[in-house]
N, C-alpha and C positions, 0 to 999 in steps of 0.2 A: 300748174300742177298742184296748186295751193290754195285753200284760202282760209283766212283765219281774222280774229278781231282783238283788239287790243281794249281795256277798260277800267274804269277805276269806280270804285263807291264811296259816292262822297260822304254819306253815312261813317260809314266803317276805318275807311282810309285804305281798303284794299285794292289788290292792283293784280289785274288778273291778264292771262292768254287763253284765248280758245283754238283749235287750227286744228285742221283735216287737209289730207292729203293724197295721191295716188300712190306716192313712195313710201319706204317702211320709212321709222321712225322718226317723224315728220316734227314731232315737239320737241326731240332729243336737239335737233341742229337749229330748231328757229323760232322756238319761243324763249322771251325771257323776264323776268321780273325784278323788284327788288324793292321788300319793303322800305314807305317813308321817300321811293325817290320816282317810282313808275314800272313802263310795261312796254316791252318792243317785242316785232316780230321783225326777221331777215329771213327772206322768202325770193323766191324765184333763182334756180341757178343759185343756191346758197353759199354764203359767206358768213358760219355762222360767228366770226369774228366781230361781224356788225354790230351782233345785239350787245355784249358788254359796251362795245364802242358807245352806244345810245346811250346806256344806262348808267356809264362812269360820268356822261356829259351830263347829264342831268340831276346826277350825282353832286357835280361843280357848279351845279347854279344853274345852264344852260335850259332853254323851252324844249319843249319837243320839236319846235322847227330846229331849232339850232343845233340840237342834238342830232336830226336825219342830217342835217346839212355837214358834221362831222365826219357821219358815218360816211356820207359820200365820198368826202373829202380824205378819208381814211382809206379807200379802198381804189384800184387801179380799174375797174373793170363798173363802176355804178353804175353803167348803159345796161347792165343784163341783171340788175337786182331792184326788188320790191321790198321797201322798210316801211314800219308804221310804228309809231311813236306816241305815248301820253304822258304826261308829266305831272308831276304834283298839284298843282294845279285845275288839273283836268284837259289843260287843252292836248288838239293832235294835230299829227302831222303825217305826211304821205308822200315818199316816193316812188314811183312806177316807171322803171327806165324802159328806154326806146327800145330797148331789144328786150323787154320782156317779153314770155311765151303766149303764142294765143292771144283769146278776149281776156284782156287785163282792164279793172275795174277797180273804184275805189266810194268810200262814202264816209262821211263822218257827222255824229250826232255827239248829245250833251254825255260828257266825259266815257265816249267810245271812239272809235276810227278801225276800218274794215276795206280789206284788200282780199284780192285775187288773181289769180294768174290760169291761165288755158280754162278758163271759166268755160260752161255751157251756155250762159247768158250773163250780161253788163248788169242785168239787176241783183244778183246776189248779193253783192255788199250792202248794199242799199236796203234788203229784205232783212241781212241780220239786222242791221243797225233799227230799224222800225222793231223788230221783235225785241232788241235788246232795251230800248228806250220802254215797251209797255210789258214788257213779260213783269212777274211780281217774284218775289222771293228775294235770296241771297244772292252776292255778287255772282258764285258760280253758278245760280238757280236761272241766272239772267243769261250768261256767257252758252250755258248749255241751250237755253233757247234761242240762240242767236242763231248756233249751229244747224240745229235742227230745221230755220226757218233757210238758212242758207243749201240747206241738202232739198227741201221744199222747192226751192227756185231755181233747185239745177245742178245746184254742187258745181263740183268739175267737169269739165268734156267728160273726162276718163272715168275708169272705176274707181271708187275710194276702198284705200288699206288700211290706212293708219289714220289716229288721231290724238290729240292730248289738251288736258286742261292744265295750266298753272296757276294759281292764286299764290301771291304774299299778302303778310299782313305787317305784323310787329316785329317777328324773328328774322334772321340774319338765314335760314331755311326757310323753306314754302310752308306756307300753309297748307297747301296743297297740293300733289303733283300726280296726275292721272293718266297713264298713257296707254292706249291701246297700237301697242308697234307695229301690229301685222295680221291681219285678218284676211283670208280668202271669199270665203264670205259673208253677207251680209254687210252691215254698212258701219264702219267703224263709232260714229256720231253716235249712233244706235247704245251700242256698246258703252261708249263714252257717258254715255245718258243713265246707263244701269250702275257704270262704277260710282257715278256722282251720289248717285239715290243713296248707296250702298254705307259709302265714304262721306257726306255730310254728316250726317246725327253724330255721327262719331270726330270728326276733323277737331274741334275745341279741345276733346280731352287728350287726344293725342300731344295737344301744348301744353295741358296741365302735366301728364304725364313727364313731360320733358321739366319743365321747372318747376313744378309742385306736386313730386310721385306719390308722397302721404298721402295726398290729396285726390288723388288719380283716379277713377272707378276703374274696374276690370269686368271686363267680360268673361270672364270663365272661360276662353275659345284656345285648345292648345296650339303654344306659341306663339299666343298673343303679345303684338309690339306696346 
């Protein structure tokens, strides 16, 4: 019902989720982040208890194997969940239990790893991770084309509703956090794609704003955050 890609920029030190889904609010339950420590998704039949699980482990020192491997070990039911994992570091990791739904699929490239679950085809993961390793821009300029190349290759069996980006960076909040929770039609990615556009130029001052407001520019726009 899922599929999503986990990443980090070794540039920057950001640590992003990308993820679309059939169901509503599909980022809300299983994407996660946290600057300076990494980036998991809990996916399939969710548990979204998972993702801190990954992210506290990794937190403590732990790889991104070892981190999935908690998450397992935390949860009574791993035969029916998909986790994916990166770490400080950069490396990942990937669980796809036996009773996940559907054509479940997995792939991982240089500081990404991509999962899915009742896929239309095995190659999905695989396509983000190739668009994510050569698309150009910012971490979420990469994340969004990963998306796009993954809804190229088939997406999900089903229709797609929802979908969300998260980035952290240095703050103890996101960098960024984009969710389109429920759309009827059209293709949520799509959508995802236009909030980014909208929501990058602007994302930096939104952190100046927060610890240096003198400093802040304003858009004139009423009710500006």
């Amino acid at each position: 019902m899922t599929f999503s890609i986990v990443a980090r920029c070794a540039e920057t030190g950001q640590f992003g989720v990308a993820i679309s889904s059939s169901s509503p609010a599909v980022a809300a339950r299983c994407a996660f982040a946290r600057a300076g420590v990494g980036a998991a998704a809990s996916q399939n039949v969710t548990n979204p208890a998972l993702g801190p699980v990954m992210l506290s482990a990794m937190a403590g020192g732990a790889t991104a194997a070892q981190a999935v491997g908690a998450a397992r070990g935390a949860d009574a039911y791993p035969d029916f969940r998909q986790l994916i994992a990166i770490d400080a570091a950069g490396r990942t990791a990937i669980h796809s239990g036996a009773r996940a739904l559907g054509i479940r699929a997995s792939a991982q490239g240089m500081d990404c790893a991509s999962g899915g679950n009742m896929l239309a085809a095995e190659g999905v993961p695989a396509a983000m991770i190739a668009a994510f390793e050569t698309a150009p821009g910012s971490l979420g300029d990469r994340l969004v084309a990963a998306m796009q190349a993954g809804v190229a290759a088939g997406g999900e069996a089903g229709p797609l509703h929802s979908a969300g980006l998260l980035i952290a960076h240095e703050q103890a909040w996101p960098f960024a956090e984009l969710r389109i929770d429920w759309i009827d039609e059209g293709c949520p990615v799509a959508a995802l794609a236009r909030a980014w556009q909208v929501y990058a130029p602007q994302a930096r001052d939104y952190v100046t704003r927060a610890l240096k407001p003198d400093a802040a520019p304003s858009y004139g726009v009423p009710g500006d955050e």
